[in-house]
Each structure stands twice: as structure tokens, then as C-alpha cells.
ZAMARGU-4260 file (C-alpha; in steps of 0.2 Angstrom, whole numbers, plus 5000, padded with zeros to 4 digits):
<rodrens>
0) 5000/5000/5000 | 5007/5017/4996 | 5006/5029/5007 | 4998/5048/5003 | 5011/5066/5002
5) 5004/5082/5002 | 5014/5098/5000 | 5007/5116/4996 | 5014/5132/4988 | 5006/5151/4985
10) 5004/5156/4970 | 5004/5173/4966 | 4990/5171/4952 | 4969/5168/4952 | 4965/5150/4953
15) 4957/5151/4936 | 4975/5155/4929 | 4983/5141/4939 | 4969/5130/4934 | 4974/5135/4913
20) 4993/5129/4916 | 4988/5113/4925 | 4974/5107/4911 | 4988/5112/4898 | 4995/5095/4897
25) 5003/5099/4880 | 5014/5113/4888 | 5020/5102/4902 | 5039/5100/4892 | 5043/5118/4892
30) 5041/5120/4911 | 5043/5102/4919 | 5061/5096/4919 | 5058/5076/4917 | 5045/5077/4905
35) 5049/5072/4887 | 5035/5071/4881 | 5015/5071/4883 | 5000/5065/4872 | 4983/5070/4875
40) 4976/5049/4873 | 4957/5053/4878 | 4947/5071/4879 | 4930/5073/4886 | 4914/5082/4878
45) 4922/5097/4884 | 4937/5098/4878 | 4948/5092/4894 | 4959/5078/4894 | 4952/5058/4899
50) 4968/5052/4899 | 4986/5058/4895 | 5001/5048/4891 | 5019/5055/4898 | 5036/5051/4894
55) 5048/5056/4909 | 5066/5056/4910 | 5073/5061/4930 | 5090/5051/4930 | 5088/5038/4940
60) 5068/5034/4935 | 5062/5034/4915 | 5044/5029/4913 | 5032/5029/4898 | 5012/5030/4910
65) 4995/5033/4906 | 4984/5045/4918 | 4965/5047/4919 | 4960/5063/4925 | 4944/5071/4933
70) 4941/5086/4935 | 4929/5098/4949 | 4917/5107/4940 | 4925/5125/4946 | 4942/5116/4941
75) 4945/5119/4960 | 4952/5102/4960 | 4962/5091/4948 | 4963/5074/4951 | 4971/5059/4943
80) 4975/5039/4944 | 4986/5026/4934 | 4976/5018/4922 | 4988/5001/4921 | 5003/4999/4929
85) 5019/5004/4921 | 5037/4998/4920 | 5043/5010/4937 | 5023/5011/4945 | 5011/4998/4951
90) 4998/5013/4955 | 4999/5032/4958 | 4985/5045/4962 | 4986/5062/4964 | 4978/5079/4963
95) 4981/5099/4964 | 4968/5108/4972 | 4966/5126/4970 | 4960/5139/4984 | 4958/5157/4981
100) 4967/5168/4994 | 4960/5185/4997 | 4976/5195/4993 | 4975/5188/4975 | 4983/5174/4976
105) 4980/5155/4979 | 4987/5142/4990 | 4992/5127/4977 | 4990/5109/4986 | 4998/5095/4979
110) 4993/5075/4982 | 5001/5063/4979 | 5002/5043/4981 | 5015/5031/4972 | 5015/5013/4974
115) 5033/5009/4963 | 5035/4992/4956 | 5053/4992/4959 | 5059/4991/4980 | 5063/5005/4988
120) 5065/5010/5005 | 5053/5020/5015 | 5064/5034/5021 | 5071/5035/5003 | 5054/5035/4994
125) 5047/5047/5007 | 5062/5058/5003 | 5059/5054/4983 | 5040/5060/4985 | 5045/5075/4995
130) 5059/5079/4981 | 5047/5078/4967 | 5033/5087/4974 | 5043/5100/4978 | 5051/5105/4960
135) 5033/5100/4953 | 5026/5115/4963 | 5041/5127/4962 | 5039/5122/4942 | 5021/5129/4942
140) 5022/5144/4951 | 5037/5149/4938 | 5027/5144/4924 | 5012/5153/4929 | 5020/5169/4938
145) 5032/5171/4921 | 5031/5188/4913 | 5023/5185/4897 | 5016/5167/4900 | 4998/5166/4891
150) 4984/5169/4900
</rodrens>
């Protein structure tokens, strides 16, 4: 059973904005340091991605996955599983939920749970997790605070 990390970040940006980055999956290699590359697989009636294929690269873990994503109607909430297990993953479910803050800004959570296929320590996982949560969030608030960056 893998267990859940949550980590969270302020985001000097509306909610909506942060939302836009998130749901831009075809964007996510310009910004995200291990992805390689990302295919939309599945979209719903409205446009949103069902399911998303991602080819990441971070060193020491290369993986090729497929993620089903729901989505809150507000988009206050982004939330996604494995769909089959993967060379590195058994499982993995995560989700960003997004909060308005009154200055502005919004608080960014991050969830995330990881069941690996191949052994690994729990200090060292834990550590991993902590690792890859943090650059994920400090990777969306420079995408999304970035003078210029679409709107």
C-alpha cells in the first residue's frame, strides 16, 4: 500500500490561471524538467483531457504512463489515477487543488500517492516523493507567475 504526500505552495496568480497551466498538458515539456513528452490519449465532451500519456526522464527513473484525469466542475480540484501499471509504477493517484486567497493569490495543494514496482526504502521513497513534489510546485508557480506566460 502506498502511502499519501501532500505539499502546498502560494501562487501569486487567480485560481482560474493556475487551473489553465495545469489542464495544459501539451505545455507540460517547456516547464517540467523530466517530461519528454506528453500526448493527449482521451478528451472529454468538453474539451479536457480523459487520459494523457507521459514520457519522463529524471536520471535515475524513466517511465512511459497513462493518467485518467477528473476534473471539479469549478476546476478547484484536479485529480488523477494510473490507468495500468507501468514499467517503474504499480499505482499512483494524485491531485492539485486550488484555493483562492484573498490577497489575489492562491494556495496550490499538491497530492500525491505512488506505489513503485521496483523496491525501495521507505525513508528513501518518502524523501523521493518530498523531492518531486517539491520541484513540481516550484515548476508551476514559475510557469504561471512568468512575465509573458499566456493567459
Amino acid at each position: 500500500m502506498a502511502d499519501s504526500s501532500t505539499q502546498s505552495i502560494v501562487v501569486g496568480a487567480s485560481p482560474d490561471r493556475v487551473a489553465a497551466v495545469i489542464c495544459d498538458f501539451a505545455s507540460y515539456p517547456e516547464w517540467t524538467e523530466a517530461v519528454r513528452r506528453v500526448e493527449v490519449v482521451e478528451e472529454y465532451e468538453d474539451g479536457y483531457a480523459s487520459q494523457v500519456r507521459f514520457t519522463i526522464d529524471a536520471g535515475v527513473m524513466a517511465d512511459e504512463y497513462v493518467l485518467a484525469y477528473e476534473y471539479a466542475e469549478d476546476l478547484s480540484r484536479v485529480e488523477w489515477h494510473l490507468v495500468a501499471p507501468s514499467k517503474m509504477q504499480k499505482s499512483q493517484r494524485g491531485a492539485y487543488d486550488i484555493v483562492g486567497n484573498p490577497d489575489g493569490t492562491c494556495t496550490v495543494t499538491y497530492t500525491l500517492e505512488v506505489e513503485l514496482s521496483v523496491g525501495m526504502l521507505g525513508m528513501f521513497r518518502r524523501k523521493a516523493e518530498k523531492m518531486i513534489m517539491d520541484t513540481a510546485l516550484k515548476q508551476l508557480k514559475r510557469r504561471v507567475e512568468a512575465p509573458g506566460a499566456a493567459q
